[in-house]
C-alpha positions in Angstrom: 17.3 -23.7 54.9 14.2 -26.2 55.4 12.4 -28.0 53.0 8.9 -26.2 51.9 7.1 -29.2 53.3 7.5 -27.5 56.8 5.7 -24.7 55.5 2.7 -26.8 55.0 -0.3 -25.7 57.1 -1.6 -28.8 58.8 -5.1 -26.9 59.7 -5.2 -26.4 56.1 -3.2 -29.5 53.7 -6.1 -32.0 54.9 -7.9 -32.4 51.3 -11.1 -32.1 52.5 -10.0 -28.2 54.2 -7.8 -27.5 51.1 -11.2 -28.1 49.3 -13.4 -25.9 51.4 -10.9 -23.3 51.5 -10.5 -23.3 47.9 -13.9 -23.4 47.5 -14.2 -20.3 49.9 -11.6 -18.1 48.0 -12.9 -18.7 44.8 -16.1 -16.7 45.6 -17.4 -13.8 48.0 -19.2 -17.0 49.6 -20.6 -20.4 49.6 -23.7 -22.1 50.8 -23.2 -25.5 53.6 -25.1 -27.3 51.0 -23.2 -26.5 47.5 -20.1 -26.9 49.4 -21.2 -30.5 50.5 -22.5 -31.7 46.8 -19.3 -30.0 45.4 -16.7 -31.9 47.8 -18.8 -35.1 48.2 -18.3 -34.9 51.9 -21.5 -35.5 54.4 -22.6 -33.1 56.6 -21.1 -34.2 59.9 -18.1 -34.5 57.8 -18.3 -31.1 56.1 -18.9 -29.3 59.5 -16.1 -31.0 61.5 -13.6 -29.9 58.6 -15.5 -26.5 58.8 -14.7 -26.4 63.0 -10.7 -26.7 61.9 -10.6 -23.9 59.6 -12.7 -21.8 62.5 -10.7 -22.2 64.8 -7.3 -21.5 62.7 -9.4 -18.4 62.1 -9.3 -19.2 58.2 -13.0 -19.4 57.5 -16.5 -17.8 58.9 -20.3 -19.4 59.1 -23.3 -17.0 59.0 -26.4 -18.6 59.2 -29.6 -16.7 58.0 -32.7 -17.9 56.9 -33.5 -17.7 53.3 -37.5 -18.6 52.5 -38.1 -19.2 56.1 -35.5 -22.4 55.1 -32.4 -21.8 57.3 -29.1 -20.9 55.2 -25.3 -21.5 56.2 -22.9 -19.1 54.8 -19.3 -20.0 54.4 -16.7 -17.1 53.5 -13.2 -16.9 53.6 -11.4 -14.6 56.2 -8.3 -12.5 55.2 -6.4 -14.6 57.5 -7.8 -17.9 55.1 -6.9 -16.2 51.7 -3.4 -15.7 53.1 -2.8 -18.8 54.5 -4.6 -20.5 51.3 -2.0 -18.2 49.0 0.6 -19.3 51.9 0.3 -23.2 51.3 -0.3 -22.8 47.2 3.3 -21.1 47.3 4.7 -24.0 49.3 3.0 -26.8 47.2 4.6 -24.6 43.7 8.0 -25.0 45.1 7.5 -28.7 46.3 6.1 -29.7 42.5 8.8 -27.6 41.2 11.7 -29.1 43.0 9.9 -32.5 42.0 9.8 -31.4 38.4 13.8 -30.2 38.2 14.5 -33.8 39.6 12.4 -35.9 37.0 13.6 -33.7 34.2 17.0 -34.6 35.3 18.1 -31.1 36.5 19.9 -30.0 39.3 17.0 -29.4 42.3 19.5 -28.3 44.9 18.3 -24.4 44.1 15.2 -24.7 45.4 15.6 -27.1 48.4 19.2 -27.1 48.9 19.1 -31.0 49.2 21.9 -33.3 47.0 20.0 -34.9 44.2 18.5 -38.3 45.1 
């Protein structure tokens, strides 16, 4: 049995990509810009982040032009909403296994680790 840490995603457990990921699930999609204001990350910032989750396959950019302005569009892929309900799963057993141990119970169920 291995600890849920090793189920962490490592293109995803960055906070800056769990935020745009997040971000991405919680709606159909997101414009560059209110994802940038929203995680107070710069553009050059924001788009490297945005090249990881790309590549894992986890997000996709559509760029349009909206007022003659140009427009990127972030969305989720089905791949990203799995992987995103994939890490949320790992991180609920982590905190649970945390929360057994400060509440003084036995934590061995879920990680099958001796009590520290």
């Amino acid at each position: 049995m291995s600890h849920p840490t090793t189920r962490l995603d490592p293109a995803i457990h960055q906070p800056a990509r769990l935020g745009i990921l997040t971000a991405a699930c919680e709606t159909k999609r997101i414009d560059f810009v209110s994802l940038r204001e929203l995680l107070d990350l710069t553009d050059g910032n924001l788009s490297r982040h945005l090249s990881t989750l790309e590549n894992a396959g986890y997000v996709k950019t559509t760029k349009t032009f909206v007022d003659r302005k140009p427009r990127t569009w972030i969305s989720a892929t089905p791949a990203g909403r799995k992987a995103l309900a994939d890490e949320l799963a790992a991180l609920r057993e982590i905190v649970g296994a945390a929360d057994a141990d400060s509440a003084g119970r036995d934590p061995r169920p879920a990680t099958g680790l001796a009590p520290g």
